[in-house]
N, C-alpha and C positions, 0 to 999 in steps of 0.2 A: 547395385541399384535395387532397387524395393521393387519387385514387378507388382500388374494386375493382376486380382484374380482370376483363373479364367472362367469363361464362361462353360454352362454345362453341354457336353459333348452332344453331338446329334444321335449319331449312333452309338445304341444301346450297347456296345462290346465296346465302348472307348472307352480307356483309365483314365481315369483323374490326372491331375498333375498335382504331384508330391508337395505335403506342406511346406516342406523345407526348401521346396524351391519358392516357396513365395517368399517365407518369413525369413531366410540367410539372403543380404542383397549384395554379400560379396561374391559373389558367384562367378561374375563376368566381368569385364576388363572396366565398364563403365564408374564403378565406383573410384576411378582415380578422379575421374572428374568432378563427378559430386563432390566428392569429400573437401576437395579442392575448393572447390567454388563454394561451399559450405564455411572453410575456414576462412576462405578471403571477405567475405560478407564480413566474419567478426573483425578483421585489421583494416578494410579502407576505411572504419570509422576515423583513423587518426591517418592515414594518407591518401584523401582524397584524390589531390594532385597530381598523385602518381597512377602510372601506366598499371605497373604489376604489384602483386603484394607488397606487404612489408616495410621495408624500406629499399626493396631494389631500387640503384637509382636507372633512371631512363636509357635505353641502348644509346641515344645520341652522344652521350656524354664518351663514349668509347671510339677507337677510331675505328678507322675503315675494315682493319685486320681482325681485329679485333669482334669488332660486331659480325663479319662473316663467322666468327668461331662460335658466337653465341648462335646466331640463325642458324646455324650446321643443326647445334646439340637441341633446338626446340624443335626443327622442321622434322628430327631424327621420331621425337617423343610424338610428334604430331601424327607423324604415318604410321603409328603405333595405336593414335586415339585418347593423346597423354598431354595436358596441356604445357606447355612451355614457360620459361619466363616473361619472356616479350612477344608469345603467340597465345592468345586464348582462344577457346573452342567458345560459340556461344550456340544453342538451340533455344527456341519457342516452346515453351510446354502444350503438350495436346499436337505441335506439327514436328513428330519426330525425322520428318524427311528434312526438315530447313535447318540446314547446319550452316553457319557461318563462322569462319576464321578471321580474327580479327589480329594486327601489329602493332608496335610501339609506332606513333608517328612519327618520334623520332628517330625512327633507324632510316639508314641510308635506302633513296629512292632504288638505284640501282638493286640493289639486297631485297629490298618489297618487291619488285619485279619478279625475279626468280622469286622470292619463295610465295608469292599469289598465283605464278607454273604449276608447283607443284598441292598449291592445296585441295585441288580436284582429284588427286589421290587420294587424298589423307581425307576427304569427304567419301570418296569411294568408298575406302576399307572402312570407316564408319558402319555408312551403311549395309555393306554387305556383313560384317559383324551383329550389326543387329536383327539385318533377320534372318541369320540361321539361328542365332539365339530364340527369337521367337518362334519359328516354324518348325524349330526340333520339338515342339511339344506334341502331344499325341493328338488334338484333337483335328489339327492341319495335314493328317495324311500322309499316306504311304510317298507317295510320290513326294510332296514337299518335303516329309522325310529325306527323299533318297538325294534330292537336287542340294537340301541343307549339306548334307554330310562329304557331297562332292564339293561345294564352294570350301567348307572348312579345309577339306585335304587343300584348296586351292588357296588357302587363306595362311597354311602354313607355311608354305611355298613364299608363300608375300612378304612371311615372319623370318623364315629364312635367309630372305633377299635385304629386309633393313638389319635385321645382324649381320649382314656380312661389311652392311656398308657402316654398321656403328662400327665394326672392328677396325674398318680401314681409316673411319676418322680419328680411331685412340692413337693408330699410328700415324697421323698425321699427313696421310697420304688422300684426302679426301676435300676436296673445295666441293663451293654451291653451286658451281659450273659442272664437274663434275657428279656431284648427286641428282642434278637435272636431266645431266646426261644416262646418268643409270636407272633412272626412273621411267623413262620415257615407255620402253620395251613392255612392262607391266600398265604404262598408263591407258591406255586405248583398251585392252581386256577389260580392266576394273571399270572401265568410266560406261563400257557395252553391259556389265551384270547388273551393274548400281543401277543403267536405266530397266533393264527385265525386273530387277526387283523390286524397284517403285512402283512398275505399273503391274506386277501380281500382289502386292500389297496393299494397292490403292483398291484394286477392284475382288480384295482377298480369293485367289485365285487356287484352286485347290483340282488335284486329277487331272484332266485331260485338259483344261484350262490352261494350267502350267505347261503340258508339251505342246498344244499350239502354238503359245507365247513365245518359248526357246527355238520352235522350227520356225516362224515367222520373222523371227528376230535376227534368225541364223542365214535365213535367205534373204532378208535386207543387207546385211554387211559381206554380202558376194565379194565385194571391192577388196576386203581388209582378210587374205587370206587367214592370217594368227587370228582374230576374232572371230569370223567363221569355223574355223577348225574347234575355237575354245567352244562356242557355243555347242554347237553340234555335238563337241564333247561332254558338254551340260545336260543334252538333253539325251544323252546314251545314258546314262549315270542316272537321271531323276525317271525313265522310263522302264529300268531295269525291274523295280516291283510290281509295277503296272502292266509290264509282258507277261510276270511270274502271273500273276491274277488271269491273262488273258490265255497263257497256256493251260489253265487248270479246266477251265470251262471248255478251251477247243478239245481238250486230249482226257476230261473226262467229266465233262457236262456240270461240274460243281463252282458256285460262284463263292470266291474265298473273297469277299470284298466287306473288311472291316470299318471301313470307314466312307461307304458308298457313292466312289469313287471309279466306280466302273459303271462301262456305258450301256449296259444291259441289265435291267431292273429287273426282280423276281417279286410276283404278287401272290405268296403264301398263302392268303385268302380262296384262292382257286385250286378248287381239287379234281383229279381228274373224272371223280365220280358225276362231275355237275356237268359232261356231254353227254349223258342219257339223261340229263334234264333239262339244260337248260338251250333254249331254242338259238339263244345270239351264239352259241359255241365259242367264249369265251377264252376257253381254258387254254387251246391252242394258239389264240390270236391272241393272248393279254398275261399268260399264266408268265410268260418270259416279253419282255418289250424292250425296244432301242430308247436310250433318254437323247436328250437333243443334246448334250456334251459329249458328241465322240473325238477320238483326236482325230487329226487332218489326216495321218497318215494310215489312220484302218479307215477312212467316212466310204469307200470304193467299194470293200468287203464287211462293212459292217452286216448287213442281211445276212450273207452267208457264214459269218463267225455267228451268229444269232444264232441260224438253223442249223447248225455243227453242236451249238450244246444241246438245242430241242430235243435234237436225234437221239444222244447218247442220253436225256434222262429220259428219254421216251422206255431206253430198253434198261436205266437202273430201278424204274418205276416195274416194270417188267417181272423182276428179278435177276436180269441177267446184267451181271458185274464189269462190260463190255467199258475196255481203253483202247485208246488210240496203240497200237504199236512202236512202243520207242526205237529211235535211231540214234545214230552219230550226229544226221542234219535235221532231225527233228528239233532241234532247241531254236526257240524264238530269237531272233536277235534284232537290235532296233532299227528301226529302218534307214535303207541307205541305196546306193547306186545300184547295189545286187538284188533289192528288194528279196531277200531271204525267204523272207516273214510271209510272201505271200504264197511261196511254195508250200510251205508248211500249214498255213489255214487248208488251202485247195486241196492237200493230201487229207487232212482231218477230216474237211469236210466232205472227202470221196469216201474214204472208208465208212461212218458214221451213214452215210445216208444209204451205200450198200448192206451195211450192215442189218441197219434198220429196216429196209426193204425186204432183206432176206427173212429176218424176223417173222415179218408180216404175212410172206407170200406162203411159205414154207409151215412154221411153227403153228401161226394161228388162220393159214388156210383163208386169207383175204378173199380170195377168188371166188373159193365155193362160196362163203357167205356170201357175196352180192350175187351170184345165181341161184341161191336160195332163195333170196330174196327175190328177185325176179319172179321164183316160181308162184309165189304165195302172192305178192303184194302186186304184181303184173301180168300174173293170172296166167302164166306162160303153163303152168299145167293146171287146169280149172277143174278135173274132174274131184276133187274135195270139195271144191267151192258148191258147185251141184249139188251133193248130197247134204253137205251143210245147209243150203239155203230150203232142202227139200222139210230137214228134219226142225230147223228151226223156223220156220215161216210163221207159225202160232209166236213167237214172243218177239218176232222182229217186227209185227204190224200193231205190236202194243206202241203203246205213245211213251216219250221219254223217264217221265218218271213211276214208270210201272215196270219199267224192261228190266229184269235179271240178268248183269254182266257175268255173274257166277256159270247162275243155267245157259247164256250162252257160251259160255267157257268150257265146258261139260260137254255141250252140242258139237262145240270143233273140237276137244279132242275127239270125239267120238268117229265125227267126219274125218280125221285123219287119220287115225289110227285105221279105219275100213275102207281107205281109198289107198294108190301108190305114194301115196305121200309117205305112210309107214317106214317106206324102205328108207327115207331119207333122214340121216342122224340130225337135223338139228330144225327138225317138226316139234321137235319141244318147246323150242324156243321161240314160238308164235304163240302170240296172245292176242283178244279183242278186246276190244273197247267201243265206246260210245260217247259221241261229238255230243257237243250243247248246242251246236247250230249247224244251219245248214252249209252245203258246200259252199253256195257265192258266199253268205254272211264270212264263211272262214275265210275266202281268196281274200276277201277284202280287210280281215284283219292282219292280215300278212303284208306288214308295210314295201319290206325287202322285194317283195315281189316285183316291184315296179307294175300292179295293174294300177288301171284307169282307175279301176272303181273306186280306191281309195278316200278319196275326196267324198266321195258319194255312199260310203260305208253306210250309213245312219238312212238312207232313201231305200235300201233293200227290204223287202219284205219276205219275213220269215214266212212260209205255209202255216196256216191256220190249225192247224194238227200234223204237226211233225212227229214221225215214226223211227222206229229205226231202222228200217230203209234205208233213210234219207242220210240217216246219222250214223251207223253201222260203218267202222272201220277195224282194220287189222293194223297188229304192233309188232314188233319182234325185239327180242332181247340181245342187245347188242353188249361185251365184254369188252373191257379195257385190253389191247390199246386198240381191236376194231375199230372201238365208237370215237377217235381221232377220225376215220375217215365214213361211218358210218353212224355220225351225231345226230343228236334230238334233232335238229335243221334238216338234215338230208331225207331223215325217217318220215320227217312231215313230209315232203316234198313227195314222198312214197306214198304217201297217204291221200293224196290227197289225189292222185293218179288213180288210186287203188278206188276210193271213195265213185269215185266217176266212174269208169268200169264195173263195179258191183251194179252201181243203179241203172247202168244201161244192161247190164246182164237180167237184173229183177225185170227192166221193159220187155225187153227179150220173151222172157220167161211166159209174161203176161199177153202178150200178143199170140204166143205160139199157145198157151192155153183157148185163146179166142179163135184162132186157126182153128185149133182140135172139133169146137163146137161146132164152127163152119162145117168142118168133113162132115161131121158125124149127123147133119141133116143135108149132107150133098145128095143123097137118094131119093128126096122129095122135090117135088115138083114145086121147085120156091122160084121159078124164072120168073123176070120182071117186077119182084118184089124187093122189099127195102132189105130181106136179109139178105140177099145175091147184091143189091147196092153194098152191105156191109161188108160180105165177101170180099168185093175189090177194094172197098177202104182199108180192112186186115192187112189183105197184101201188101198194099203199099204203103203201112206201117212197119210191118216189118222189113220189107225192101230199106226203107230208110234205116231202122236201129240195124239192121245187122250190115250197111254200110258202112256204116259210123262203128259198130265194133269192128270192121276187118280194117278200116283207114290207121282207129286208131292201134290194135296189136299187130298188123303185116307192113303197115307203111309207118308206122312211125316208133314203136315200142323196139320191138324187132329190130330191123337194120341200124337207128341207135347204138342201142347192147351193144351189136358187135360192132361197131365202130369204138364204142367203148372200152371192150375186152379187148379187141388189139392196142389200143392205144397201153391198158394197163400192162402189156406183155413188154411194153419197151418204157417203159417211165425206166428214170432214174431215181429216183427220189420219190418220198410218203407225199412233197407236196408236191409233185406233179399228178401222182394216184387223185388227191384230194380235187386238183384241178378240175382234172379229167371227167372224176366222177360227176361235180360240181356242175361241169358244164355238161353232161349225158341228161341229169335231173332238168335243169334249166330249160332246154331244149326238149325233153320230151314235154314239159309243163305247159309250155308255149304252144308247139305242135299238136298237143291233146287239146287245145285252143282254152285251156285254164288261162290262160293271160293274153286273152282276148273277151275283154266281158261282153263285147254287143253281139259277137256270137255266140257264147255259151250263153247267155239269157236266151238267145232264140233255141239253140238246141234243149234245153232243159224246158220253155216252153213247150216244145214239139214232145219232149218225151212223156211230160205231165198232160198232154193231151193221148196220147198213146194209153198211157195208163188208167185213164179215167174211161176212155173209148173201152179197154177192155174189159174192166169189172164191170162197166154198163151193162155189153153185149154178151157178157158170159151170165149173166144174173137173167136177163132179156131171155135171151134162148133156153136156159137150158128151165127158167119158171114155163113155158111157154110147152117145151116141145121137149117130150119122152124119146132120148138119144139112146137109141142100142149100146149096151156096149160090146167088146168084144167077149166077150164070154156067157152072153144070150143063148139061150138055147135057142135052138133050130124051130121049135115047135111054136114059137111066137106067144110065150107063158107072157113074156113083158110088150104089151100094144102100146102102138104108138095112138096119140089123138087123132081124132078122122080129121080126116081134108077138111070138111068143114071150120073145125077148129084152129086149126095151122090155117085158114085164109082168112078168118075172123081174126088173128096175131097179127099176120105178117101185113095186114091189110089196117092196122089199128093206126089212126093220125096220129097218135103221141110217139108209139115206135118208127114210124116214119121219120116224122120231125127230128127225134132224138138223133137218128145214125145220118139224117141229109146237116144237122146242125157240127157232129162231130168231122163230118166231110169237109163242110165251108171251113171251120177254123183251122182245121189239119191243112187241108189248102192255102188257104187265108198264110199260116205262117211259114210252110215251105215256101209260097212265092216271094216272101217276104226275105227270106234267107237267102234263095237264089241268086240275088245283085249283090247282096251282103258278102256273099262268099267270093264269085265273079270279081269284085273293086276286093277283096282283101286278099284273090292268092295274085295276082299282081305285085302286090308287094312280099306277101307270103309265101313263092312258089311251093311249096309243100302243101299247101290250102288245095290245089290245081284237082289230084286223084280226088278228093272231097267233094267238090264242087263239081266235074264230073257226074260222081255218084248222085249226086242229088238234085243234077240237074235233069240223070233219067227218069226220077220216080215223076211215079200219075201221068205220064203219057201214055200208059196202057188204060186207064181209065175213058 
């Protein structure tokens, strides 16, 4: 026959199919037919009348004996696929499934009986003939390769079986009772494939498609043991390449899938260098993905065959050339009552995630790095941060686009290098930077986060002169494969921890400079005046931020961690590490009341009143009033302004007003916070030490 051309392959590594298999159409059994029906088109012109070509005359005209002998020799050619004298084959062009066998009418009834028995064979082997013919082409796949070449073995078998029984008819040992009767044992097999094969050909059924087909197929005909065993035997056979593919990825992370027909998709596009960039951490969750065509018989351990190849290219990407360990019962085999197959995933994918673990823990030191990071980005040793913030203060009160990232890059090494931070190897690997927006503006572009404010993104209001203060954070240089579990996503999540801490450490700093200025006219007779009011306001500024810093590193940073660090001491696996870590960040985010906006708007209130309270009162006092310092001589070379002067200040209505107005609002929004915190560690309990804390300040007032 004359095939179609085919169509161009999907995947790029498919070959063509050979000219010569288009333009030679004797290739396959079908040309007897053609050719046949070809020729008889030219002769019924002059014999209408008649049944079959030429001048055959009609079977009726023959007797009974007789015409059994002729039906023997066509029903012979017909389960071959050959048409006969008084049996034609007819198909519909365009419905290669619709074969119909057609007789002389006038052969005997009895004789049309049997042989209308057996033409559901001889439709059978048709069809199963023609699509292994089809499906042996290369762009149909491994597996329907493999299912083809099993039906053909089983096709020869068939060819076998009508030569033996042609042999038995030459010697005249064969009636049409008899060929009935030797048909029948093949008939129920053939009549089970021809229906699998119409319907993966109907719904061009390619990969795992095809072995659910066969397994479903195979567990419908429970009843008909031989058909069940054939099937099952079909689908060991067309699943055989498709193990081969499935073993190469469990035992050493490579997808050999030519004609993309395996159930785990590789997205080439993503490289691992785009987790220290990019935020959705992509690479991990999409670099390798399950497609929605697994077979039936992995859909249980499909994740786990997934994460069995993650691992091993996790450590070829590495450099390390890491396989599964061969065995005797390491070989895949298809699935069955022993379920083999799943021993073998489970061992691959124990070693592979121990493997990889040890990798991580060992080689590149996972551990120290997140207590490094701890130290830097969680402030667990702050004394660099102090001196940093002492030596950079002139460029971090500059407004954003005046601030030199370089000069403060210059300023922390400098703070590291002269604090104990030195001692620690991978203080190199901290770097700063500088946000474009405020802390809320960022929670709130952080959709993931699940806050509230979302919706409400665009209602935030930036500060009117943002510094960088405000927008001042640390980065750190995270190396492949760390940044697997220490990705741009988790960094931010650091960041943004780290961001809040610094600015309650700068309030810190500022109150405790307002403190200073208090002392340092505690020697003068300022009783009942507004700066002795200022005094007790001081205090109970800083009572509250250094609340709020011990809540947030002793009660929530802190105990954390190590709940963290043990958990990572027993993970089994990179994705448990990533869990674990995943959910430490989470929870301290939450806990640090970042994913709480109506109280972090109050606490960052509270603190931008703190701060403005102190450069007020520090600017107030110290224009005002000549502070000794500590290395005044004895002899009183530096005088203070006389009494009269300090009662004419401290007694002035604007400085009054000023520190009674900084008092009402600092009031004003701690009481305001008070029932806010009370109604939220109810549901919070971790909120409980907080609210506590802040529900002591200004009762000593």
């Amino acid at each position: 026959m004359k095939m179609e051309a085919a169509p161009a392959p999907t995947p790029s590594s498919c070959p063509s199919t050979p000219r010569w298999n288009v333009e030679r159409p004797f290739l396959t059994g079908r040309f007897h037919q053609e050719t046949k029906a070809t020729s008889r088109l030219a002769e019924t012109r002059f014999s209408f009348d008649s049944f079959s070509p030429g001048l055959e005359k009609p079977i009726g005209c023959y007797d009974a004996a007789v015409q059994e002998l002729i039906v023997i020799d066509d029903l012979l050619s017909a389960l071959v696929g050959i048409e006969g004298r008084y049996i034609s084959i007819k198909r519909i062009r365009g419905m290669e499934n619709e074969i119909t066998f057609l007789v002389d009418a006038s052969m005997d009834l009895a004789l049309q009986e049997l042989a209308k028995r057996i033409f559901p064979l001889c439709k059978s082997f048709l069809l199963i003939d023609q699509f292994v013919e089809s499906k042996s082409q290369f762009r149909n796949g491994l597996v329907n390769h493999a299912f083809a070449a099993a039906l053909r073995a089983l096709l020869l078998d068939y060819l076998a079986m009508v030569a033996q029984l042609e042999h038995q008819f030459r010697l005249g040992r064969l009636s049409i009772q008899g060929l009935w009767f030797y048909c029948q044992p093949m008939m129920g097999c053939m009549l089970a494939l021809s229906t699998v094969i119409q319907k993966a050909a109907a719904n061009s059924f390619t990969g795992s498609a095809v072995l659910n087909l066969l397994q479903s197929q195979s567990k419908a005909m429970a009843g008909d043991n031989a058909v069940r065993s054939l099937l099952e035997k079909m689908a060991q056979h067309a699943s055989n390449a498709y193990l081969g593919i499935l073993e190469r990825w469990v035992y050493e992370g490579v997808i050999d899938d030519p004609y993309g027909e395996f159930f785990i998709a590789e997205n080439k596009s993503l490289q691992k260098e785009s987790l220290t960039q990019d935020y959705d951490a992509k690479f991990w969750r999409q670099r390798y993905s399950l497609k929605d065509a697994i077979p039936s018989f992995l859909a249980n351990i499909a994740g786990t065959i997934l994460t069995t190849g993650k691992y091993l290219n996790v450590m070829r990407e590495c450099g390390h050339n890491v396989q599964v360990p061969a065995t005797e019962n390491s070989k895949l085999t298809i699935f069955g009552s022993n379920h083999h197959y799943l021993e073998c995933v489970k061992g691959a994918y124990e070693f592979a995630s121990s493997e990889l673990l040890n990798l991580m823990k060992e080689m590149y030191d996972l551990i120290g790095k997140l207590r490094s990071i701890k130290h830097y980005l969680l402030l667990d040793q702050g004394d660099f941060l102090v001196h940093f913030m002492d030596i950079a203060r002139d460029e971090l009160v500059k407004k954003l686009d005046e601030i030199s990232v370089e000069k403060l890059q210059s300023l922390l090494d400098l703070a590291l290098r002269s604090t104990a931070a030195a001692a620690d190897p991978c203080h190199e690997d901290l770097t700063c930077c500088v946000e474009a927006s405020s802390l809320l503006k960022r929670l709130a572009m952080l959709t993931d986060l699940g806050t509230k404010t979302v919706s409400d993104r665009n209602d935030i209001e930036e500060p009117i002169s943002i510094t960088g203060l405000e927008t001042f954070t640390l980065s750190y240089k995270v190396q492949w494969p760390l940044s697997i579990v220490i990705s741009r996503r988790a960094l931010t999540k650091y960041q943004l921890i780290f961001r809040f801490l610094f600015h309650c450490k700068h309030a810190e700093r500022q109150l405790c400079g307002a403190w200073q200025v208090h002392q340092g006219v505690r020697a003068l007779n300022l009783h009942g005046t507004a700066i002795s009011r200022s005094s007790l306001l001081c205090r109970s500024m800083l009572k509250f931020i250094n609340s709020l810093l011990h809540y947030l590193t002793f009660e929530v940073l802190e105990p954390n961690w190590h709940v963290m660090h043990d958990r990572l001491q027993t993970a089994k696996s990179i994705d448990e590490v990533i869990q674990h870590h995943d959910f430490f960040l989470d929870k301290c985010l939450r806990e640090c009341l970042l994913l709480l906006p109506e109280l972090l708007k109050k606490v960052e209130r509270l603190k931008s009143l703190c701060l403005q309270y102190a450069a007020a009162i520090q600017w107030l006092i110290s224009s005002s009033i000549d502070i000794p310092k500590l290395d005044d001589s004895s002899d009183g070379s530096k005088q203070r302004k006389s009494p009269q002067a300090i009662k004419i200040t401290t007694q002035n209505t604007t400085v009054t007003d000023s520190i009674l107005k900084f008092e009402r609002e600092f009031n004003a929004e701690l009481q305001s916070l008070r029932p806010l915190l009370s109604t939220s560690s109810q549901a919070e309990p971790y909120l409980t030490h907080l609210a506590q804390c802040v529900l002591g300040i200004g009762n000593d007032q």
